[in-house]
C-alpha positions as CSV (number, residue, x, y, z in Angstrom):
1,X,0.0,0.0,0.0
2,X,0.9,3.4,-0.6
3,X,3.3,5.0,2.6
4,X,2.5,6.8,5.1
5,X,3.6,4.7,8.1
6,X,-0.6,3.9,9.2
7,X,-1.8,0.5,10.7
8,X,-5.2,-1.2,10.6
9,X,-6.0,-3.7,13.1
10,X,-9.4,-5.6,12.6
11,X,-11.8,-7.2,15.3
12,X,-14.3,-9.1,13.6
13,X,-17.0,-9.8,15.7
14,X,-17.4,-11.7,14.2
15,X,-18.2,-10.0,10.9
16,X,-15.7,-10.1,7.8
17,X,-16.9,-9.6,4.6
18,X,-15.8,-7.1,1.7
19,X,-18.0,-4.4,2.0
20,X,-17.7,-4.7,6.1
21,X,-14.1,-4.0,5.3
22,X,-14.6,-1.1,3.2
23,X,-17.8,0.0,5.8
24,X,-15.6,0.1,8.7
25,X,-12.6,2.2,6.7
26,X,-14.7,4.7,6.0
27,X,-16.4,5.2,9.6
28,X,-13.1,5.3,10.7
29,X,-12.1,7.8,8.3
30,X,-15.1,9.8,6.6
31,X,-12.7,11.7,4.7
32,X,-12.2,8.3,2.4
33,X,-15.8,8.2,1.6
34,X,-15.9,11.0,-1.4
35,X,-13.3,9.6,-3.5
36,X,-14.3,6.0,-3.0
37,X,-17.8,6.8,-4.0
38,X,-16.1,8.7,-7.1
39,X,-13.7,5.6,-7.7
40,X,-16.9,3.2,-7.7
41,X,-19.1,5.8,-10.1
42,X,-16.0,5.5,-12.7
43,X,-15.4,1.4,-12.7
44,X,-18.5,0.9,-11.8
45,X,-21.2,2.5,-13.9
46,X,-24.0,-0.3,-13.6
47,X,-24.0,0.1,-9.8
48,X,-24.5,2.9,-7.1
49,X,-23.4,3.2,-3.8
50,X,-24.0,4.7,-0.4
51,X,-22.8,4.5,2.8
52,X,-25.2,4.8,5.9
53,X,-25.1,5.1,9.5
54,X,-26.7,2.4,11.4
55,X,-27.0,0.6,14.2
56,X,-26.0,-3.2,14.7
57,X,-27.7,-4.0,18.2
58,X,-27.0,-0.4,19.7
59,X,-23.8,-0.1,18.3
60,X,-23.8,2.5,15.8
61,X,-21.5,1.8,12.5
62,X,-21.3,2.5,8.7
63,X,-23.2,0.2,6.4
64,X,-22.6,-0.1,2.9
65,X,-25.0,-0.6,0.2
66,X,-24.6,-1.6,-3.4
67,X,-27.8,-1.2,-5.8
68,X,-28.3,-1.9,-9.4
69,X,-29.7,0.4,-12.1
70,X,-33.4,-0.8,-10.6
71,X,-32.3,0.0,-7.6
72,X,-32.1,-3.5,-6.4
73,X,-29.8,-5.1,-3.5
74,X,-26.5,-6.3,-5.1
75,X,-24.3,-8.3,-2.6
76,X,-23.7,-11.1,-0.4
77,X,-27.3,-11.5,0.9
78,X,-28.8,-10.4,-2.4
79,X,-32.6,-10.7,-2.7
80,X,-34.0,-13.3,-5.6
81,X,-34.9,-10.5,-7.9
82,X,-31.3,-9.2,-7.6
83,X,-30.0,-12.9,-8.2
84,X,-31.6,-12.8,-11.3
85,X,-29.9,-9.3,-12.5
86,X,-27.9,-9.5,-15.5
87,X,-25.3,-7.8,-13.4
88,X,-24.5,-11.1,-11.3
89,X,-23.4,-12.8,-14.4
90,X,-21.0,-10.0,-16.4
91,X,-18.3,-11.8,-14.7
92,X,-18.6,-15.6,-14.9
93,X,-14.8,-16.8,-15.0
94,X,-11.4,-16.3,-13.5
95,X,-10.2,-14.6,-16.9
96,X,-13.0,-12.2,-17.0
97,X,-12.7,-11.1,-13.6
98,X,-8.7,-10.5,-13.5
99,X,-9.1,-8.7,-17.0
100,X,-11.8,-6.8,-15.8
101,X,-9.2,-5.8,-12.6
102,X,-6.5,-4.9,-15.1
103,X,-8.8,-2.8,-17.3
104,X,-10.0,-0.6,-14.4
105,X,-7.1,2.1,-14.3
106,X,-5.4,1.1,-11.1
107,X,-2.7,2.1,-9.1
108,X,0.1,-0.5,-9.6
109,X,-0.2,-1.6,-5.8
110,X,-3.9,-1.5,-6.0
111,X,-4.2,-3.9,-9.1
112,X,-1.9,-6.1,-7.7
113,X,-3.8,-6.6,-4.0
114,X,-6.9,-6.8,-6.2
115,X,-5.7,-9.5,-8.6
116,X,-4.1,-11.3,-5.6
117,X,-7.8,-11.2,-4.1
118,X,-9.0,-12.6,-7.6
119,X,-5.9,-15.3,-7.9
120,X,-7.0,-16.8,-3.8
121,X,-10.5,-17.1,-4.9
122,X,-10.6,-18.5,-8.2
123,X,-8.1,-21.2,-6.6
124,X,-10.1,-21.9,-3.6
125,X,-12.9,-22.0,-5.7
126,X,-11.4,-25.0,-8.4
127,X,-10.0,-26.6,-5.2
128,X,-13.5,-27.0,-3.8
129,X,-14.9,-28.4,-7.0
130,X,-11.9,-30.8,-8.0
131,X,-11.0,-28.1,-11.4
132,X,-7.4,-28.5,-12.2
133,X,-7.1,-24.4,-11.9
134,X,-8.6,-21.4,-11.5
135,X,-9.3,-21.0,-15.5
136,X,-11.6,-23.8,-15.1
137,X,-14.1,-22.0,-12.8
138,X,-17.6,-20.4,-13.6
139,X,-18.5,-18.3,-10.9
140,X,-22.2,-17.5,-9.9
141,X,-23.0,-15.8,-6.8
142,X,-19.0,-15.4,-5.9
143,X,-17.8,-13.3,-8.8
144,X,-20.7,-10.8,-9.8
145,X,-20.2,-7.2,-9.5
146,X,-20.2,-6.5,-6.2
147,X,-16.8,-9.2,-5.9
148,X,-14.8,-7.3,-8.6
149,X,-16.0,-4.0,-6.1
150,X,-14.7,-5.3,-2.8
151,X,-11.5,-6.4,-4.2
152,X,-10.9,-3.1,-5.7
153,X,-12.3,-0.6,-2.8
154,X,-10.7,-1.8,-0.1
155,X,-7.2,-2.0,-1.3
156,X,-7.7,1.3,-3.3
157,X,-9.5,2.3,0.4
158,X,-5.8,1.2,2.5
159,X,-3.9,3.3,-0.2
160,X,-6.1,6.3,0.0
161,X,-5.3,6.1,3.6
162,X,-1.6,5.1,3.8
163,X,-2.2,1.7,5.5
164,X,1.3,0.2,5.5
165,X,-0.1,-2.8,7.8
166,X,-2.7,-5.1,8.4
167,X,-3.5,-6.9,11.7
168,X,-6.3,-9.1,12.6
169,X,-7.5,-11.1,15.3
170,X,-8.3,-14.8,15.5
171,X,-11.4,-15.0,13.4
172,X,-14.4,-16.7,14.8
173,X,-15.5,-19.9,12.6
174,X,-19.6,-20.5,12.1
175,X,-21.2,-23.7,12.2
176,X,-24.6,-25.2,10.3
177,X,-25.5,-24.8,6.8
178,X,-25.9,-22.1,4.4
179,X,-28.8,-22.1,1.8
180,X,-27.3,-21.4,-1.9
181,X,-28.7,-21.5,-5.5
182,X,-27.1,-24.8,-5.6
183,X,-28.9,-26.1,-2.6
184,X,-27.2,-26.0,1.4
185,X,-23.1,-25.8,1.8
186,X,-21.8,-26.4,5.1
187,X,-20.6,-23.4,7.1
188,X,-17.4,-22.0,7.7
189,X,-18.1,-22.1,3.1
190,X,-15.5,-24.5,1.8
191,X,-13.6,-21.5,0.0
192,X,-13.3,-19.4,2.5
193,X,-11.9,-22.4,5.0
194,X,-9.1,-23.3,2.1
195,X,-8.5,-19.5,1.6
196,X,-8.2,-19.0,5.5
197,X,-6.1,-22.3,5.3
198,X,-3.5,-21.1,2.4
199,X,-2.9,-17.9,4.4
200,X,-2.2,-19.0,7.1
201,X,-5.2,-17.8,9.1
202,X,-5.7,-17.8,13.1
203,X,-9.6,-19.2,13.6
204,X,-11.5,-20.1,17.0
205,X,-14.6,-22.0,17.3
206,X,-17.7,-20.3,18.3
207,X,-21.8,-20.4,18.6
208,X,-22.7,-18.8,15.2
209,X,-25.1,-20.2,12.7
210,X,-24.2,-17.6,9.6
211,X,-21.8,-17.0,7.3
212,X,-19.9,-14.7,9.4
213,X,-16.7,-14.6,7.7
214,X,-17.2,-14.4,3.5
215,X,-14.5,-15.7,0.8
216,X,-13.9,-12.7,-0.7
217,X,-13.5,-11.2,3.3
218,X,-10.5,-14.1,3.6
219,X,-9.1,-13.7,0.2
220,X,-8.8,-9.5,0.9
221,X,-6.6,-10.3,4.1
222,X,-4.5,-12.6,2.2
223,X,-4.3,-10.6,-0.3
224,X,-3.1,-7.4,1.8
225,X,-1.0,-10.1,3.7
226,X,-2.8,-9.3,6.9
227,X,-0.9,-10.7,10.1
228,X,-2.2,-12.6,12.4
229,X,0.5,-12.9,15.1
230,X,0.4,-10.7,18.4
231,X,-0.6,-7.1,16.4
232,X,1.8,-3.6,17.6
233,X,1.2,-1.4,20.2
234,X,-0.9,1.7,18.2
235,X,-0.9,5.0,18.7
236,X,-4.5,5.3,17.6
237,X,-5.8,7.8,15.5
238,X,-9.4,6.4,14.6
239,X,-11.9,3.6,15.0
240,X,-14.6,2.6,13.1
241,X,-17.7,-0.7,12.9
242,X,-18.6,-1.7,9.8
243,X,-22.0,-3.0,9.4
244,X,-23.2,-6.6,8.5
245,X,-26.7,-6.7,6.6
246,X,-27.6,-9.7,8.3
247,X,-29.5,-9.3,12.0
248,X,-28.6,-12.6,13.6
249,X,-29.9,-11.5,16.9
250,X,-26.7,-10.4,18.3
251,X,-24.1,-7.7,16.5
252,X,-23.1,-8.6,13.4
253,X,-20.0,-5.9,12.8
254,X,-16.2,-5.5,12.4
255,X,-14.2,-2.8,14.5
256,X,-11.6,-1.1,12.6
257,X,-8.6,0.6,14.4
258,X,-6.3,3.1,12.7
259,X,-2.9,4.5,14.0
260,X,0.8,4.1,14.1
261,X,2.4,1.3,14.7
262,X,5.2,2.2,18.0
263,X,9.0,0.6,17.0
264,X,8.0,0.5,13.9
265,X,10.7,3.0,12.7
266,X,14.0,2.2,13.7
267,X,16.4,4.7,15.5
268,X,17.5,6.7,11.9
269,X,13.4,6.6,11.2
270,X,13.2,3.4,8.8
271,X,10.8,1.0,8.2
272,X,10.8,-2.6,9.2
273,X,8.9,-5.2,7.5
274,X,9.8,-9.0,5.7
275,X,9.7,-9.8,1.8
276,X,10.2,-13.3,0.0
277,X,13.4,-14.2,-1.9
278,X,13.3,-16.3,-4.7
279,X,16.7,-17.6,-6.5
280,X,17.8,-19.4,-9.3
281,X,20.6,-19.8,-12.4
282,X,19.4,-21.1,-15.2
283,X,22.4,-22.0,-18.1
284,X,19.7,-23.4,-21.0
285,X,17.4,-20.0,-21.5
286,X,17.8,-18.0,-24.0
287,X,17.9,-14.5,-23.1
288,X,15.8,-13.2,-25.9
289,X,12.8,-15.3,-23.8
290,X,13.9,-13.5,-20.6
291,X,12.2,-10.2,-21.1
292,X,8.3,-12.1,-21.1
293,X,8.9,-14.3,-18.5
294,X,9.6,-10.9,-16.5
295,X,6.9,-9.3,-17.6
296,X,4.7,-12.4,-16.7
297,X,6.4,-12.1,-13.1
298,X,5.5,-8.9,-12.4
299,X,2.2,-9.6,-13.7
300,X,1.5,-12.1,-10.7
301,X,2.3,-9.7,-8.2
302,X,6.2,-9.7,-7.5
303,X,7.7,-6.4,-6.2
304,X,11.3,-6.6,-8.2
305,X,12.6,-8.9,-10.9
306,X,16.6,-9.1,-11.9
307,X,18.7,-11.0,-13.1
308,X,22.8,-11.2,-13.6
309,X,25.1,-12.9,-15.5
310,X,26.3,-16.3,-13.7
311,X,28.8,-19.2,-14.4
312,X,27.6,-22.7,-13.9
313,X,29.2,-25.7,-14.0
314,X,31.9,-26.5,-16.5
315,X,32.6,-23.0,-16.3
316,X,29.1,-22.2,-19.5
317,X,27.4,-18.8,-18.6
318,X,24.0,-18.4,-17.3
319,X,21.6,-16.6,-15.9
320,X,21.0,-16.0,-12.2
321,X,17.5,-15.0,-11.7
322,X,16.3,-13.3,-8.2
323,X,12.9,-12.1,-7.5
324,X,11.7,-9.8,-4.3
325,X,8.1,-11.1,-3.2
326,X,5.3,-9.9,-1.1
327,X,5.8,-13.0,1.5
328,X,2.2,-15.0,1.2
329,X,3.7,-14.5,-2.5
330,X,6.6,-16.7,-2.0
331,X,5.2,-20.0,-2.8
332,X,2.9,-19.9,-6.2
333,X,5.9,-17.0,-7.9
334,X,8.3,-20.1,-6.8
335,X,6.3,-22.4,-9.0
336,X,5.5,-19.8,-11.6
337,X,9.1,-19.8,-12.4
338,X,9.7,-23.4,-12.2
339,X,6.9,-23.2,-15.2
340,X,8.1,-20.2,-17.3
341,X,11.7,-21.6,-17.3
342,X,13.7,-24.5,-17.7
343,X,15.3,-24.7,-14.2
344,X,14.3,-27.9,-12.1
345,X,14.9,-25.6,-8.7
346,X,14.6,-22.3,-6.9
347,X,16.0,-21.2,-3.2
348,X,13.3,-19.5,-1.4
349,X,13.3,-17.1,1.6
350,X,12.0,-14.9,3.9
351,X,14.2,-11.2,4.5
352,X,13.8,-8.5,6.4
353,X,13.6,-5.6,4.9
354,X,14.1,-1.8,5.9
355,X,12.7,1.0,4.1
356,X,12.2,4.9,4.0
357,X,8.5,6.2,5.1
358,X,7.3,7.3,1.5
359,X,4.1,8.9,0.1
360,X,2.9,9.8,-3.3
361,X,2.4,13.7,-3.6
362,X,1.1,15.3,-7.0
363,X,2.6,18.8,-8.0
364,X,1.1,20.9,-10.9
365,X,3.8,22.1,-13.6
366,X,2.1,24.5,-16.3
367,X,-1.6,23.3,-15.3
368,X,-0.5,20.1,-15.4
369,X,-0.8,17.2,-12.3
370,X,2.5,14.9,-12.1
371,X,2.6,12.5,-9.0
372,X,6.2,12.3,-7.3
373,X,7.2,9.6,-4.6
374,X,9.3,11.4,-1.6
375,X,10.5,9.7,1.1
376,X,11.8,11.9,4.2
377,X,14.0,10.7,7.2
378,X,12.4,12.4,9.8
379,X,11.3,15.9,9.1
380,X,13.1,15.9,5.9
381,X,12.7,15.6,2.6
382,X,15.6,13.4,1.6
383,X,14.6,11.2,-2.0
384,X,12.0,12.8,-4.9
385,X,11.1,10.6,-7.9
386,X,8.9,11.7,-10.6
387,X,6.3,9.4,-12.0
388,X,8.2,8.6,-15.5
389,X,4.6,8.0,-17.2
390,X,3.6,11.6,-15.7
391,X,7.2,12.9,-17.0
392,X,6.8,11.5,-20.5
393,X,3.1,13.3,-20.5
394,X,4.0,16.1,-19.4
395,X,7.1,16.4,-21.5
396,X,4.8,16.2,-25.2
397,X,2.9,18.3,-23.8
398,X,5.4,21.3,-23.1
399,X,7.7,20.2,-26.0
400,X,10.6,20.2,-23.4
401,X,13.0,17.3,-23.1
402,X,12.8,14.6,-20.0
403,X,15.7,16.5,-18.4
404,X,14.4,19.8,-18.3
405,X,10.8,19.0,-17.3
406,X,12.1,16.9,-14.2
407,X,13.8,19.8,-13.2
408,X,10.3,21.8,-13.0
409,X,8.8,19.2,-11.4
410,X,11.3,19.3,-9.0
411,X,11.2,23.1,-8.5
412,X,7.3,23.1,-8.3
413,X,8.2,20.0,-5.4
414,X,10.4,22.2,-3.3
415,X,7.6,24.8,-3.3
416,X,5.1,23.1,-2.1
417,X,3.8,24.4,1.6
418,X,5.2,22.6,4.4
């Protein structure tokens, strides 16, 4: 997520669902309700939505609603009118929804949570029903609309907000049987139990009878790489409920906690956090096939791809490949390059990793916006990098070469107030 040093913890209780998620954000911080809503109208012109204050059993909270063009319910609970929308079936397979994610003019960071979100799903999903992958799945009720929403809002909501972190607590497992279109599935929802199982979940038995916790709830926290071990001391800034729709006679909500994490900056003001390694040298690749299975890498969610030239055995060249990795990453970009490549083996790892506190700042250089990325020890400004895509624009624009336009952005930086 984009800098800026925040933490979210989550309490379910015992409610964790997509638009809880995204419910609870914005009662925590009503300044992310505006461009969320603005966010939603562009991506998503079939739908409308609105955020209300409620009350879940005299706890008051933020609800979130999602209606069609008739203004019927879209979501997990969805009336049998809505069922029937021809919204509910625009997405119907793993390749639909992902290209749907990429065509949605994300952020880098958000596209990659949201296609993470997509990837734990669609698995889970072929899992359950014995498909040998995720291209083999037709989704009904799991991937209308209203999915492709929750897995873009909430990560686009943690970058609006600077969420470095995620924490949760144990989450509370239901028992019974669900009612679905394809007659009753077994509660926890097979899905969601593999997707809580894959990341590595912490889940405690309890007296509930609905679906408290939702796939596409699990496959967000994976794909933000929530934590579940003991969460930081906060210095808390905000809390917020976010609202089930369901009454099960007792509250049905999800307490969001925002603030900054304490030793989580070192002494000199850096950041602290773990990434995956992957490693291997590969002497039979050509290196005119290198430069797709990069692109392919990156595609799937890794941070940073290189690679250096390497002697192997009997003294041939090769090519020593090293990928940086968000860690519940580490295992399916280890076997995606044990696919795209020839080599029979890969090292894997877990680093820690220290970073500057960085935030995304836009500057405006002859009426026109160009985002830079500054990172500051301390007070300070001490690193500014233009957005190169923003540069290039900006650059045809004023008929200027790259050098001289970085050096107005630059100029228009150090101006800024404060």
């Amino acid at each position: 997520m984009a800098a800026g040093g925040r933490v979210l913890l989550l309490r379910p209780s015992p409610a964790l669902a997509g638009d809880i998620l995204i419910a609870a954000l914005v009662d925590a911080l009503p300044e992310l309700a505006e461009p969320l809503l603005g966010e939603a109208s562009r991506i998503f012109s079939e739908l409308s939505l609105s955020f209300e204050t409620a009350t879940s059993h005299h706890i008051r909270g933020t609800r979130l609603f999602i209606h069609d063009r008739q203004g019927r319910v879209v979501g997990a609970h969805p009336s049998e009118e809505a069922e029937k929308s021809p919204l509910d079936r625009k997405i119907r397979t793993y390749g639909e929804l992902t290209e749907f994610i990429r065509s949605a003019g994300l952020s880098p960071r958000v596209e990659q949570v949201a296609l993470r979100g997509a990837e734990l799903l669609a698995r889970a999903e072929a899992e359950v029903h014995g498909k040998a992958g995720p291209e083999e799945i037709h989704f009904h009720e799991l991937a209308a609309l209203d999915t492709a929403l929750d897995l873009i809002l909430f990560p686009l909501a943690l970058e609006l907000a600077g969420i470095e972190r995620v924490f949760s607590s144990a989450l509370t497992m239901p028992q019974g049987e669900l009612a679905m279109a394809h007659g009753p599935m077994p509660l926890p929802a097979p899905a969601t139990a593999r997707i809580l199982s894959r990341i590595g979940a912490q889940v405690r038995g309890g007296e509930i009878e609905f679906e408290s916790v939702t796939p596409t709830g699990a496959a967000l926290l994976g794909a933000v790489g929530a934590e579940f071990d003991s969460s930081p001391a906060l210095s808390l800034e905000a809390v917020g409920f976010g609202l089930g729709h369901l009454d099960p006679g007792r509250p049905n909500l999800l307490m969001a906690m925002v603030g900054t994490a304490a030793g989580e900056l070192s002494a000199r003001g850096l950041i602290r956090d773990q990434v995956g390694l992957v490693e291997t040298v590969i002497d039979d690749l050509s290196p005119e096939d290198l430069p797709p299975v990069v692109e392919e890498l990156y595609r799937a969610g890794a941070l940073e791809v290189y690679w250096t030239a390497a002697s192997v055995a009997g003294g041939r060249p090769g090519i020593a490949l090293s990928l940086i990795v968000p860690p519940d990453r580490l295992e399916p970009l280890a076997k995606l390059v044990l696919t795209l490549t020839p080599t029979l083996g890969v090292r894997v790892e877990l680093k820690e990793r220290l970073t500057l506190p960085r935030e995304t700042v836009e500057v405006e250089v002859e009426g026109c916006p160009v985002k830079v990325k500054v990172a500051k020890l301390g007070d300070e400004l001490f690193k500014a990098k233009p957005e190169h895509r923003d540069l290039v624009e900006l650059s045809k624009r004023l008929s200027l070469p790259l050098h001289q336009v970085r050096r107005l952005v630059m100029e228009a930086l150090r101006n800024l107030p404060g």
